[in-house]
N, CA, C and O atoms as a printed pandas DataFrame, in Angstrom:
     atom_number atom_name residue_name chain_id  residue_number  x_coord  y_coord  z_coord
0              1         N          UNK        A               1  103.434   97.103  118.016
1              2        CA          UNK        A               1  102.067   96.718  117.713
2              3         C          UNK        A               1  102.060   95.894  116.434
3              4         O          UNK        A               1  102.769   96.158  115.464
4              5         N          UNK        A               2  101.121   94.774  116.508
5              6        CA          UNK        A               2  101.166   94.538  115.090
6              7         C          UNK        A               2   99.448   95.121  113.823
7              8         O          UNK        A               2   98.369   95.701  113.946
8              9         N          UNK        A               3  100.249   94.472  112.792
9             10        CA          UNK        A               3   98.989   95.218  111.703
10            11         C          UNK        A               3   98.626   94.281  111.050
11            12         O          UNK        A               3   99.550   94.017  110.280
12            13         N          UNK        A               4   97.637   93.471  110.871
13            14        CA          UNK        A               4   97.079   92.924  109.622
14            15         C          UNK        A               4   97.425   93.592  107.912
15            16         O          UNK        A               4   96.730   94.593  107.736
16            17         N          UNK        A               5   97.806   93.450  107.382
17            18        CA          UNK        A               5   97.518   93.732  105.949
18            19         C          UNK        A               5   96.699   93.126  104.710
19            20         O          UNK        A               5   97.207   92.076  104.317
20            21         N          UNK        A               6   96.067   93.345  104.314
21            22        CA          UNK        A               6   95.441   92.500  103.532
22            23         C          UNK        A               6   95.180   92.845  102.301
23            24         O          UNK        A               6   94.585   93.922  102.341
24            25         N          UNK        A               7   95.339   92.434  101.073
25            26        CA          UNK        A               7   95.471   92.681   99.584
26            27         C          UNK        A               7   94.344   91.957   98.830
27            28         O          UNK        A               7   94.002   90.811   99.124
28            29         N          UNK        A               8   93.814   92.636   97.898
29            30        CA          UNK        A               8   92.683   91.754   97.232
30            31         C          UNK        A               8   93.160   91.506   95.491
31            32         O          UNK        A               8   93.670   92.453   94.893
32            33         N          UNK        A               9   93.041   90.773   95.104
33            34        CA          UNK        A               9   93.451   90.667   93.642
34            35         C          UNK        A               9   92.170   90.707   92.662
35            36         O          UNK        A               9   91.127   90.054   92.657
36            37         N          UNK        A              10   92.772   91.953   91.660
37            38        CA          UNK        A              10   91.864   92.151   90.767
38            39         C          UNK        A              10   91.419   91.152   89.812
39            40         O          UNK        A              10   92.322   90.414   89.418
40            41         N          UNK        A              11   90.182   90.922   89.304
41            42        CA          UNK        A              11   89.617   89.405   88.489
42            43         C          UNK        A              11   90.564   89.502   87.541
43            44         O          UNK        A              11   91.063   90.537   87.098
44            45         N          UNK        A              12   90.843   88.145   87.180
45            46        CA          UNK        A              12   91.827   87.539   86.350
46            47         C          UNK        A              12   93.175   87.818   85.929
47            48         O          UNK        A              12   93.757   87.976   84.856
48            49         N          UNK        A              13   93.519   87.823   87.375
49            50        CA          UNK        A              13   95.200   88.534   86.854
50            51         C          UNK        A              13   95.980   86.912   87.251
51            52         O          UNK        A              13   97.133   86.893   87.681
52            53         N          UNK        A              14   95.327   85.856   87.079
53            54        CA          UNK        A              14   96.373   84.742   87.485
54            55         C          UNK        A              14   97.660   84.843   86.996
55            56         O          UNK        A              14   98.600   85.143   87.731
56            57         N          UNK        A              15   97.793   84.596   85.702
57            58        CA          UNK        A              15   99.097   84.318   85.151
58            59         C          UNK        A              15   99.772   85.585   85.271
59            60         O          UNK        A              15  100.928   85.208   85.460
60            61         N          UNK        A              16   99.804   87.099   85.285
61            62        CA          UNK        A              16  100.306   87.767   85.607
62            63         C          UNK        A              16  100.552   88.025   87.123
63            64         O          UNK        A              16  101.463   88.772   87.480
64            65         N          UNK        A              17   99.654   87.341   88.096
65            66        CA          UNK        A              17  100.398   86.404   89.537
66            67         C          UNK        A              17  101.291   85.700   89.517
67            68         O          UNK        A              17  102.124   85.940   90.392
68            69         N          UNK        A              18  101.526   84.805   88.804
69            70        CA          UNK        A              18  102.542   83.771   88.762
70            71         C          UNK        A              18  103.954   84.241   88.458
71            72         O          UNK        A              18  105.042   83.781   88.804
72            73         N          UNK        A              19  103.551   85.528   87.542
73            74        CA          UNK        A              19  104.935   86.234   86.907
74            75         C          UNK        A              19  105.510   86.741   87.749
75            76         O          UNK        A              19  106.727   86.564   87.684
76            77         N          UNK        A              20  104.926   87.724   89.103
77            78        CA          UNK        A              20  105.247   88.308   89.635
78            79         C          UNK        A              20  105.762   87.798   90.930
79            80         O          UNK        A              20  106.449   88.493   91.680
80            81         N          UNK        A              21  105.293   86.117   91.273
81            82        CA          UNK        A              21  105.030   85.744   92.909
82            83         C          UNK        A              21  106.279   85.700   93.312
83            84         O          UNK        A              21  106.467   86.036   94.482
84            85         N          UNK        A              22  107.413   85.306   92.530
85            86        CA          UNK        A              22  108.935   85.437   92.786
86            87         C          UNK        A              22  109.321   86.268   93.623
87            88         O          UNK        A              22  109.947   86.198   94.680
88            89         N          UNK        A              23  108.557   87.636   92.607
89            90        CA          UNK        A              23  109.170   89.289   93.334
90            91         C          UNK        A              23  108.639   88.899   94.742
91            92         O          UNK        A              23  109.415   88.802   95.692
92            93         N          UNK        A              24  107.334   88.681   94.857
93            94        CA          UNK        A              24  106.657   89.062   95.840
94            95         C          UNK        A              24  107.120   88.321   96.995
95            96         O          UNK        A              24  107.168   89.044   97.990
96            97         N          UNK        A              25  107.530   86.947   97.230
97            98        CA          UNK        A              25  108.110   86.225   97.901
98            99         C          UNK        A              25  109.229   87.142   98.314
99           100         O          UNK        A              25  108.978   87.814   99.314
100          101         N          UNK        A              26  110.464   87.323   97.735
101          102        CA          UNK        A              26  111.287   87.828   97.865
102          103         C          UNK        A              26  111.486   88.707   99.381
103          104         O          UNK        A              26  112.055   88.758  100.471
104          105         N          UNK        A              27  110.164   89.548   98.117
105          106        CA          UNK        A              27  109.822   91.048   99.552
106          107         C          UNK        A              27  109.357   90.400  100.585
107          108         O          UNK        A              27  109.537   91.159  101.537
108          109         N          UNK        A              28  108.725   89.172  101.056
109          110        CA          UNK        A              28  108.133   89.175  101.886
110          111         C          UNK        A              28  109.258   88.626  102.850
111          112         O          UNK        A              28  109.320   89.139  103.967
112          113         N          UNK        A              29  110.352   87.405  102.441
113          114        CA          UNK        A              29  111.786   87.333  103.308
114          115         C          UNK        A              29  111.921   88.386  103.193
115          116         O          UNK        A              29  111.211   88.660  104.160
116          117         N          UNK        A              30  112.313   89.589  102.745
117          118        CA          UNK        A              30  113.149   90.290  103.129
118          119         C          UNK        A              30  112.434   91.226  104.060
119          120         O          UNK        A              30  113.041   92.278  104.257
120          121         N          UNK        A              31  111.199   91.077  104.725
121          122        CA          UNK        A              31  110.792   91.338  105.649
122          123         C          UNK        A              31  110.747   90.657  107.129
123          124         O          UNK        A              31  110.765   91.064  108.291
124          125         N          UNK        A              32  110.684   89.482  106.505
125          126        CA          UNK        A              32  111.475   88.394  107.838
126          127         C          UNK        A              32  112.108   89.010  108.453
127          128         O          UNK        A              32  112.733   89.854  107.810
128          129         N          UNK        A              33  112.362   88.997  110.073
129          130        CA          UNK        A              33  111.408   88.333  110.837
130          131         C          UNK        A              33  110.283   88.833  111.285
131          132         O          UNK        A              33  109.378   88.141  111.749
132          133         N          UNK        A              34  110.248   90.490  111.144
133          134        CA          UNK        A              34  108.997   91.042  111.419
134          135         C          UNK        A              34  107.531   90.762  110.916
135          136         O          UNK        A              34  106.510   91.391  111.193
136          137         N          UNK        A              35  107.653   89.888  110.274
137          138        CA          UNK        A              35  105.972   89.447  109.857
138          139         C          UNK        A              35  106.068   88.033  110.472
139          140         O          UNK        A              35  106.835   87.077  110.351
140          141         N          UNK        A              36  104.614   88.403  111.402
141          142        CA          UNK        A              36  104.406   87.564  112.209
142          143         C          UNK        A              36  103.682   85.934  111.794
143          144         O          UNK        A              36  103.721   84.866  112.406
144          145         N          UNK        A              37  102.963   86.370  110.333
145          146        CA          UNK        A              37  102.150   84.965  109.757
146          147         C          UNK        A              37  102.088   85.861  108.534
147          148         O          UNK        A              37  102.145   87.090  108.590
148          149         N          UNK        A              38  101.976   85.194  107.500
149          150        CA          UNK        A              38  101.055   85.793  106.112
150          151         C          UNK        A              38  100.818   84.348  105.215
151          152         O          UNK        A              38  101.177   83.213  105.527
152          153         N          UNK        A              39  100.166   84.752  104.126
153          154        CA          UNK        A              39   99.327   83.730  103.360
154          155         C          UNK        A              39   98.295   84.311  102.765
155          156         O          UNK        A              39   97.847   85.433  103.006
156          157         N          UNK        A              40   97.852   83.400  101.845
157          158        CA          UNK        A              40   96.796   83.322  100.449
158          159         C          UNK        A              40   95.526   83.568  101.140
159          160         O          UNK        A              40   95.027   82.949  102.080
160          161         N          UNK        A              41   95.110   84.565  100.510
161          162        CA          UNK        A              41   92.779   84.667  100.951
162          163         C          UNK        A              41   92.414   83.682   99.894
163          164         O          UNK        A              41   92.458   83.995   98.704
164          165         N          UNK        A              42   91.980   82.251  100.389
165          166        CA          UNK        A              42   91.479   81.920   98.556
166          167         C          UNK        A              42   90.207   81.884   99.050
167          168         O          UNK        A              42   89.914   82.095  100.226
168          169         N          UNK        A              43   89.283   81.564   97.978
169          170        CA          UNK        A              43   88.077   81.706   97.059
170          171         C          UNK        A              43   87.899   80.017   97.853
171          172         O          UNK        A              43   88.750   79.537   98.601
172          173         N          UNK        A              44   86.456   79.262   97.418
173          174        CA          UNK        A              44   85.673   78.733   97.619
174          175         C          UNK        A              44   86.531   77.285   97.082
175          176         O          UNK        A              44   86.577   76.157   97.574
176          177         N          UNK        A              45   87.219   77.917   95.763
177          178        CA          UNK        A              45   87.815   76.749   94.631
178          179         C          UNK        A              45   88.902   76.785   94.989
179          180         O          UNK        A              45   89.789   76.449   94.204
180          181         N          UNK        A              46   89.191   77.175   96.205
181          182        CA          UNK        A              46   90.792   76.915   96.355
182          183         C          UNK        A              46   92.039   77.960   95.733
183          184         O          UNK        A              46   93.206   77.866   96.113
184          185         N          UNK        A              47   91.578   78.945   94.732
185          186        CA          UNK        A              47   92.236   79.868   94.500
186          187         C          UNK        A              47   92.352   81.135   94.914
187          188         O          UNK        A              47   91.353   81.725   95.324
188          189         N          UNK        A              48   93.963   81.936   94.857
189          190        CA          UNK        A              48   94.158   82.633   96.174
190          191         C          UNK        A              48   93.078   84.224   95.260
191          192         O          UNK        A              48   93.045   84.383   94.040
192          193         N          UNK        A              49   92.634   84.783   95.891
193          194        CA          UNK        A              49   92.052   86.052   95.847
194          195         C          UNK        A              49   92.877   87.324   96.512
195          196         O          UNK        A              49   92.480   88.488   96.542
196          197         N          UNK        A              50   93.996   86.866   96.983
197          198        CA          UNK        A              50   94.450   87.892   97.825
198          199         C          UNK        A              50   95.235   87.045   98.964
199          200         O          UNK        A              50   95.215   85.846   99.241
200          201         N          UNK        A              51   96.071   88.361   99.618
201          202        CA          UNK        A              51   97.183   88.016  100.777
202          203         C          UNK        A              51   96.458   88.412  101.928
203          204         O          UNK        A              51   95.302   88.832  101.939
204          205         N          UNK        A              52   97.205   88.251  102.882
205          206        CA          UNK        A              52   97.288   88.907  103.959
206          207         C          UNK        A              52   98.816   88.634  104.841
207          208         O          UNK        A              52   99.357   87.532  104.748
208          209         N          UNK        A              53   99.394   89.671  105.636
209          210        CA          UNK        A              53  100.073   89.228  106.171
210          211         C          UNK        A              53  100.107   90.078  108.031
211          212         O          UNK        A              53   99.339   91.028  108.188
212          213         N          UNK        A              54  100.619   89.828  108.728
213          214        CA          UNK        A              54  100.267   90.177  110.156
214          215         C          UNK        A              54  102.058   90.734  110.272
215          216         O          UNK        A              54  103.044   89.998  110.218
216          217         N          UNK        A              55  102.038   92.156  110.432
217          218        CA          UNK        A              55  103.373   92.319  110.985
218          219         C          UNK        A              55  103.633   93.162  111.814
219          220         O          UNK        A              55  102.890   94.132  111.968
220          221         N          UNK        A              56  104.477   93.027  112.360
221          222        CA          UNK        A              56  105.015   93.665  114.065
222          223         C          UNK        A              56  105.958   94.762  113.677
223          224         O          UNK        A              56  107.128   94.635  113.315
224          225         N          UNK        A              57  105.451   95.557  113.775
225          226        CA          UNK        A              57  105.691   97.240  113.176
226          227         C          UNK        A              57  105.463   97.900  114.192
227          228         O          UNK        A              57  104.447   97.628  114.831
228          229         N          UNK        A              58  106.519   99.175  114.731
229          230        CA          UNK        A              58  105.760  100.514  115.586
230          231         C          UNK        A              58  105.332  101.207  114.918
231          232         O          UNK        A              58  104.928  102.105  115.657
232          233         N          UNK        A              59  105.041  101.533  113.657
233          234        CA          UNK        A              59  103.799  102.877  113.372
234          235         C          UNK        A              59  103.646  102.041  112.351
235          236         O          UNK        A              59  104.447  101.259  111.838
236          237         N          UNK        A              60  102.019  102.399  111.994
237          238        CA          UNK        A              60  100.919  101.794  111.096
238          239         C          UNK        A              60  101.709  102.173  109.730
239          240         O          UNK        A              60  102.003  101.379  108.837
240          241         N          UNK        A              61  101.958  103.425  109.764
241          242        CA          UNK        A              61  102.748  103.642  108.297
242          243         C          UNK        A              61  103.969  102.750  107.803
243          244         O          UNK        A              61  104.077  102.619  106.584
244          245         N          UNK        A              62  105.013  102.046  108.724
245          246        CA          UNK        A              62  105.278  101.091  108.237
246          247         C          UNK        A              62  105.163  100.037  107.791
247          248         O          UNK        A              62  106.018   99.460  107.120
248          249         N          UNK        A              63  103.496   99.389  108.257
249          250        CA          UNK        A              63  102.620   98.533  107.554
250          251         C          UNK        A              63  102.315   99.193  105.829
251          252         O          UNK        A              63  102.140   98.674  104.726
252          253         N          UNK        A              64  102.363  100.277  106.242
253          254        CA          UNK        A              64  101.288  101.098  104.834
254          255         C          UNK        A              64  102.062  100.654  103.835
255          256         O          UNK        A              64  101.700   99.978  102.872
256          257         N          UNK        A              65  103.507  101.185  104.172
257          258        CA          UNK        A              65  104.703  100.980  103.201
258          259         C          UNK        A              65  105.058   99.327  102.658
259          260         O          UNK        A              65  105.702   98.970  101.672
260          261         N          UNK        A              66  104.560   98.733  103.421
261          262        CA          UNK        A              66  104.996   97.127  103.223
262          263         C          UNK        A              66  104.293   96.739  101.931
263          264         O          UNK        A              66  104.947   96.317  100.978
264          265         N          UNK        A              67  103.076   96.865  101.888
265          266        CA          UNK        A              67  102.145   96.861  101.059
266          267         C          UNK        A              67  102.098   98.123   99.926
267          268         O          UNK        A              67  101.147   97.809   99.211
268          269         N          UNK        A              68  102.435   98.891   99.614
269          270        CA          UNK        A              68  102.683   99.862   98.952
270          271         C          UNK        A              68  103.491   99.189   97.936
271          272         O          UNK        A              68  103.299   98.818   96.778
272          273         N          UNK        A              69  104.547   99.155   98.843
273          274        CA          UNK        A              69  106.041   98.303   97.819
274          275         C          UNK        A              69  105.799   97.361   97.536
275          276         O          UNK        A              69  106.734   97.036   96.804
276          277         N          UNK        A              70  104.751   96.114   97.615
277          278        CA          UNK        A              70  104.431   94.918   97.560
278          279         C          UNK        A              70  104.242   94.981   95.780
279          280         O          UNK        A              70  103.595   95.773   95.095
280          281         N          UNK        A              71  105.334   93.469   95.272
281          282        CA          UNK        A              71  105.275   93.588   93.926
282          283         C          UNK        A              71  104.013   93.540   93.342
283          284         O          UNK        A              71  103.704   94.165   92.328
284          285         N          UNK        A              72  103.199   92.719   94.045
285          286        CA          UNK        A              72  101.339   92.210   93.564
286          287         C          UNK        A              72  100.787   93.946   93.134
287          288         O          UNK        A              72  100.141   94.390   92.184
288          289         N          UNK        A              73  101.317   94.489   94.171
289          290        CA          UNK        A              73  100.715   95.966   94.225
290          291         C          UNK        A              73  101.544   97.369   93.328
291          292         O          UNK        A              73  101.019   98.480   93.393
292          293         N          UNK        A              74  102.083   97.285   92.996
293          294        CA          UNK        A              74  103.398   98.036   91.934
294          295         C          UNK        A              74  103.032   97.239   90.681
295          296         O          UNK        A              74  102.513   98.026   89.889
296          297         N          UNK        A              75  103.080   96.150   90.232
297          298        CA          UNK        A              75  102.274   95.377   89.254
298          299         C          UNK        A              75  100.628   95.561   88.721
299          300         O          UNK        A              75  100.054   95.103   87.732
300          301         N          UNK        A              76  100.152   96.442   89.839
301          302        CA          UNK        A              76   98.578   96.886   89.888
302          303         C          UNK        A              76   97.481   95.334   89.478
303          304         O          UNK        A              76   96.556   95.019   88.729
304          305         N          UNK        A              77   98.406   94.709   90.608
305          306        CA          UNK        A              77   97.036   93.444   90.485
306          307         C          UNK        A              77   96.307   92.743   91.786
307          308         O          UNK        A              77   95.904   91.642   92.162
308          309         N          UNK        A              78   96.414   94.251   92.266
309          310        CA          UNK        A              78   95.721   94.552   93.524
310          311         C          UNK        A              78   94.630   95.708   93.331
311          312         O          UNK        A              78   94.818   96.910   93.147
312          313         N          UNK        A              79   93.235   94.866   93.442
313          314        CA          UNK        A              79   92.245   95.892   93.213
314          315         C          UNK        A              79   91.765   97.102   94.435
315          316         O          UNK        A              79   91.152   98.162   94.308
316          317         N          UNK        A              80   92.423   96.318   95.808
317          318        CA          UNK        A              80   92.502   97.445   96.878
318          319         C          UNK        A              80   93.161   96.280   98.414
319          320         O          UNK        A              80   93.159   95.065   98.609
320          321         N          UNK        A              81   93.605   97.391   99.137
321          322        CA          UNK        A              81   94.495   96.637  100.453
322          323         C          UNK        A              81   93.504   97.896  101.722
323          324         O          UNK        A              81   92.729   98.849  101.792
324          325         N          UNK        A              82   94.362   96.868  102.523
325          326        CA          UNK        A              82   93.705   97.931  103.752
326          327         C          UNK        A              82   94.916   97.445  104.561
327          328         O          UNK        A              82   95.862   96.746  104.199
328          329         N          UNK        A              83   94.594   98.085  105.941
329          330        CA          UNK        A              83   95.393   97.749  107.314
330          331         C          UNK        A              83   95.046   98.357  108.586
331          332         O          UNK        A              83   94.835   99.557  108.756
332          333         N          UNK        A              84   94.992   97.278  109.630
333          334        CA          UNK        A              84   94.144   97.184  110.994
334          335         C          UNK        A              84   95.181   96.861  111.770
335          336         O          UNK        A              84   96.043   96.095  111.341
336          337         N          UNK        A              85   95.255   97.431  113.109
337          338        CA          UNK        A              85   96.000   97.070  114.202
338          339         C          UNK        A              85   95.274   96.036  114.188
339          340         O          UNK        A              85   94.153   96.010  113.679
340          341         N          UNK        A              86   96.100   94.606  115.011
341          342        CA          UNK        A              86   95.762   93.607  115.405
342          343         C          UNK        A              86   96.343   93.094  116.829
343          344         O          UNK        A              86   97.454   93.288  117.321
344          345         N          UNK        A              87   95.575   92.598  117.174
345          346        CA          UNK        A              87   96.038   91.756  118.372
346          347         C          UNK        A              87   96.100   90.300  118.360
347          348         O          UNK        A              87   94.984   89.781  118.409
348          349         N          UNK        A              88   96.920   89.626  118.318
349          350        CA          UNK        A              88   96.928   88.091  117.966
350          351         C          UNK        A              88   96.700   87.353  119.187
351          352         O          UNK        A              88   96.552   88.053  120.188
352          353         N          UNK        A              89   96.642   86.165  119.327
353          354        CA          UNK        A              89   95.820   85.918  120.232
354          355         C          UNK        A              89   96.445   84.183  120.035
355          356         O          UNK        A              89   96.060   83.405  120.908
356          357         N          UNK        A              90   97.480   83.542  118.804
357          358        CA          UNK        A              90   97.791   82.235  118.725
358          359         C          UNK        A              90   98.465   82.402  117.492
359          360         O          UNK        A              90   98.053   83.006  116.502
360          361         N          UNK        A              91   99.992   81.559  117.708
361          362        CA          UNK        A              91  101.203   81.943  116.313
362          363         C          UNK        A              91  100.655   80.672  115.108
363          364         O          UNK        A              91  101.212   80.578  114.014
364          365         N          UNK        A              92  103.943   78.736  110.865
365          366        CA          UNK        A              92  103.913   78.029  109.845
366          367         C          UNK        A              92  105.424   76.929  110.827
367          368         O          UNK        A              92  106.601   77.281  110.902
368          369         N          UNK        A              93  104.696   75.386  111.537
369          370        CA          UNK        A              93  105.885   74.790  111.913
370          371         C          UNK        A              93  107.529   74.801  110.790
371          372         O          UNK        A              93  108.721   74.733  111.088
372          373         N          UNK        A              94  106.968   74.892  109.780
373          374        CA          UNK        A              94  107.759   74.890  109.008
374          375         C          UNK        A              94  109.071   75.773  108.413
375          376         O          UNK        A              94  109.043   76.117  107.231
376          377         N          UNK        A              95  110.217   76.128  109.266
377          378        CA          UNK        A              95  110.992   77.805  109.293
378          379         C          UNK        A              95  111.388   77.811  107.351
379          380         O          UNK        A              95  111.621   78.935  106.908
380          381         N          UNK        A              96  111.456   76.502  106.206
381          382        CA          UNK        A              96  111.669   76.920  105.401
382          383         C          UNK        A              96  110.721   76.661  104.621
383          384         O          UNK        A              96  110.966   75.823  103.754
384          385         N          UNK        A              97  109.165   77.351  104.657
385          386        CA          UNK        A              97  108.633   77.308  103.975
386          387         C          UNK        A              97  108.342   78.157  102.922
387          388         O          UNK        A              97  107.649   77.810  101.966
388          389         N          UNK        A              98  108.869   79.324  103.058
389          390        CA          UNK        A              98  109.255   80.243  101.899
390          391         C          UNK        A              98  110.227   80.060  100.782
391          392         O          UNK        A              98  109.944   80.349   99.620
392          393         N          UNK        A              99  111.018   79.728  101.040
393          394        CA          UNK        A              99  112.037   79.014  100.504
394          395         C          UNK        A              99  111.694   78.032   99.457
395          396         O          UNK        A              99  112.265   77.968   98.368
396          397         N          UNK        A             100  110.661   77.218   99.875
397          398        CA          UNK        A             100  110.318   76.010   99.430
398          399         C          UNK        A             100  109.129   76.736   98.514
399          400         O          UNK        A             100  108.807   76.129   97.492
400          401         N          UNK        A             101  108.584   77.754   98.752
401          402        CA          UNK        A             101  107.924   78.214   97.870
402          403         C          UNK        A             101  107.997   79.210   96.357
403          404         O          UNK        A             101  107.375   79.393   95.311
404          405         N          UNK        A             102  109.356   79.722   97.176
405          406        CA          UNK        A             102  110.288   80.328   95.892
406          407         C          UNK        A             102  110.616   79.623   94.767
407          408         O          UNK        A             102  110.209   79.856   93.629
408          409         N          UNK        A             103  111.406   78.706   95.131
409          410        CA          UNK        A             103  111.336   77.526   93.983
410          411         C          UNK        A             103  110.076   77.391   93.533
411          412         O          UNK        A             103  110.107   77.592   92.319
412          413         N          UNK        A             104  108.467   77.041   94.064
413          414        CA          UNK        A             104  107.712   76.513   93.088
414          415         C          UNK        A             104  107.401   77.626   92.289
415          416         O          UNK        A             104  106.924   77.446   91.169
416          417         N          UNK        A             105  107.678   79.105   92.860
417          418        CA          UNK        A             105  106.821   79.986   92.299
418          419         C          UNK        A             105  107.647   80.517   91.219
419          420         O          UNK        A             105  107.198   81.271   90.355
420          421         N          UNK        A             106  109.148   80.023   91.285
421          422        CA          UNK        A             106  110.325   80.277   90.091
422          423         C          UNK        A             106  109.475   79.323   88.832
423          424         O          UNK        A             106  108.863   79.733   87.846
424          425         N          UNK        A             107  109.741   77.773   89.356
425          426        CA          UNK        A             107  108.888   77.280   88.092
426          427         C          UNK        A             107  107.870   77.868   87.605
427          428         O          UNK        A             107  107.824   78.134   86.404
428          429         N          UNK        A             108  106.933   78.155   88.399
429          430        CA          UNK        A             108  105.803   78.389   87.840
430          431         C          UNK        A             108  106.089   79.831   86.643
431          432         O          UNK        A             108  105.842   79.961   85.444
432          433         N          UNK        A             109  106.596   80.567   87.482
433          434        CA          UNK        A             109  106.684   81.936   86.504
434          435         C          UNK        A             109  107.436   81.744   85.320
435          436         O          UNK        A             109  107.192   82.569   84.440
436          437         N          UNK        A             110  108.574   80.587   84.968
437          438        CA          UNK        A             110  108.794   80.372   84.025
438          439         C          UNK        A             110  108.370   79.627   83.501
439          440         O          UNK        A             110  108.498   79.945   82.318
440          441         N          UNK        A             111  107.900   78.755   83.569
441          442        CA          UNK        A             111  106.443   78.339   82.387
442          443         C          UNK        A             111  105.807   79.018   82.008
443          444         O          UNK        A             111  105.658   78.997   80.786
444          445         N          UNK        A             112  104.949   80.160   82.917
445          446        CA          UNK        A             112  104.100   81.257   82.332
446          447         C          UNK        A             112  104.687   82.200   80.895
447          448         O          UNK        A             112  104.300   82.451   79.754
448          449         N          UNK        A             113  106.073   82.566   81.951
449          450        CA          UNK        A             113  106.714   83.399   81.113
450          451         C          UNK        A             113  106.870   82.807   79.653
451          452         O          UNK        A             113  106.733   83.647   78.764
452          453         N          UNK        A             114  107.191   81.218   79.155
453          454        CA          UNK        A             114  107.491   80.441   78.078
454          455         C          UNK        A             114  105.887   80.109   77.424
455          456         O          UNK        A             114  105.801   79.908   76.213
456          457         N          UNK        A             115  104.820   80.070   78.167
457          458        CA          UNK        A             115  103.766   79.228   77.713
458          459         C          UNK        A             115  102.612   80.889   77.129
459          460         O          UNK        A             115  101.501   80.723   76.626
């Protein structure tokens, strides 16, 4: 079955996002291939408010755990998550787009970390 997950970020934790998105990337390959889609909730302005990710799990509690361990969420810059069975219904062309995001999110966290 799969599960939606979805994470909300507490007001103004940007730059302590940026510090962390490395980790969080990380965890999320190292969940590959079982997550079926994930990505940014943003806001109106284009900034992310939160995740979500869709993964193909047999018991909900292994969703629970995904998000539990999630660095955003061990970092406490998650003001609350949930999780819903889902049924998808239509499947990023891109197989290295994580990858490609690690790197930006390496820069980014070290600028933060320096600035």
């Amino acid at each position: 079955m799969s599960y939606i997950v979805r994470g909300y970020f507490r007001p103004g934790v940007g730059e302590a996002r940026l510090k962390v998105r490395p980790e969080h990337i990380r965890h999320v390959i190292s969940a590959l291939p079982g997550i079926v889609c994930a990505g940014a909730l943003c806001g109106e302005d284009g900034l992310p408010r939160g995740l979500f990710l869709v993964l193909d799990c047999e018991e909900r509690e292994q969703a629970e755990a995904f998000i539990a361990n999630e660095p955003y969420n061990r970092a406490g810059l998650l003001e609350h998550w949930e999780v819903e069975p889902l049924i998808q219904f239509a499947p990023h062309p891109n197989p290295g787009i994580l990858h490609e995001e690690l790197e930006k999110a390496m820069k980014a966290a070290s600028r933060a970390a320096t600035g």
